[in-house]
N, C-alpha and C positions, 0 to 999 in steps of 0.2 A: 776786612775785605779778603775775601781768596781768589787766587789767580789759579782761571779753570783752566785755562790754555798758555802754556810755558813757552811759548814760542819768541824767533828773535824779531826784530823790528827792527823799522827803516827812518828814517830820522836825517831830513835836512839839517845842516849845521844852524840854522836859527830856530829850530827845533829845540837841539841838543845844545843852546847856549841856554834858551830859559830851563830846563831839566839842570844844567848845570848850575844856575841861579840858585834853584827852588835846592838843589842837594845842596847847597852851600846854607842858607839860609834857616833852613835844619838840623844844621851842625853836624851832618852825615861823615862818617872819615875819610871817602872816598870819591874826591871829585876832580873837576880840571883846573887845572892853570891855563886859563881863557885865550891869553894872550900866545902863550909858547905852544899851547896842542892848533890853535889856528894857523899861526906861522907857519910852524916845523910840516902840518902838513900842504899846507902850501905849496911852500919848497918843493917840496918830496912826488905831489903830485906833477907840479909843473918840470920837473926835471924826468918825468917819466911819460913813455908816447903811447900805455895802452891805459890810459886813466886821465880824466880831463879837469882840471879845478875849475866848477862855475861860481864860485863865490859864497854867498850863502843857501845856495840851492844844491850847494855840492852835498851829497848823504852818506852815510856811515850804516853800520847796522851796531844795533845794540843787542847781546847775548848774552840771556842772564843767566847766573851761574849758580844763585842763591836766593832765598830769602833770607833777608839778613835783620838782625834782632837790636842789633846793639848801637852806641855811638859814644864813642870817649870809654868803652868798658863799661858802661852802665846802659843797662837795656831801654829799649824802646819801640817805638811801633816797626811792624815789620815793614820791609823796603826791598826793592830788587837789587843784588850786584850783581852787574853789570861788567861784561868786556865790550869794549867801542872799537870793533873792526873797523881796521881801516885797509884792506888789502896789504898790507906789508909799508904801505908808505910810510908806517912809524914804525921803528923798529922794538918798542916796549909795549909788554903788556898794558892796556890800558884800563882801568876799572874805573866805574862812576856807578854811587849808589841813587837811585832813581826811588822816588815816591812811588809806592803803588798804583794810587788813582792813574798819575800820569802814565806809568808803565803799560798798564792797560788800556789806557785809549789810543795807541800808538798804533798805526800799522803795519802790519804785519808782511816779513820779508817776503817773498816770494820762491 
């Protein structure tokens, strides 16, 4: 599959929980800890007055940074990596390797 248009995407957090599923499920190197990337921004949002947490409707964008080949050091199909902006509400880099298919039928930030 190629990805004709490299652009970032928009992604409700029940979105980006089954993407986090499907990367885990893949054995991808690069995914979330479900529990603590939903908390921590939680926290982060609700402690801040120009960003709102709606729960799972709350959205992130996703910004790919690669097409990436590998998984464990031994190759495989190619896959997006991915940074998961979150305005500053986390304060680390975040990466998550996204399947292709799903990467592309996302929509696209604005």
């Amino acid at each position: 599959m190629n990805i004709l248009k490299f652009e970032s995407k928009i992604v409700d957090l029940r979105t980006l929980k089954s993407i986090n599923k499907a990367s885990i499920k893949k054995d991808y190197n690069r995914n979330l800890e479900w529990k603590v990337f939903q908390m921590g921004l939680m926290k982060s949002m609700n402690d801040r007055k120009d960003v709102a947490w709606r729960g799972i409707k709350t959205c992130v964008i996703l910004s790919p940074c690669m097409i990436h080949e590998h998984k464990g050091g031994v190759k495989c199909e190619p896959h997006v990596r991915c940074e998961v902006f979150t305005d500053g509400c986390l304060p680390a880099m975040i990466t998550l390797d996204v399947p292709q298919e799903m990467f592309v039928s996302l929509t696209e930030a604005a």
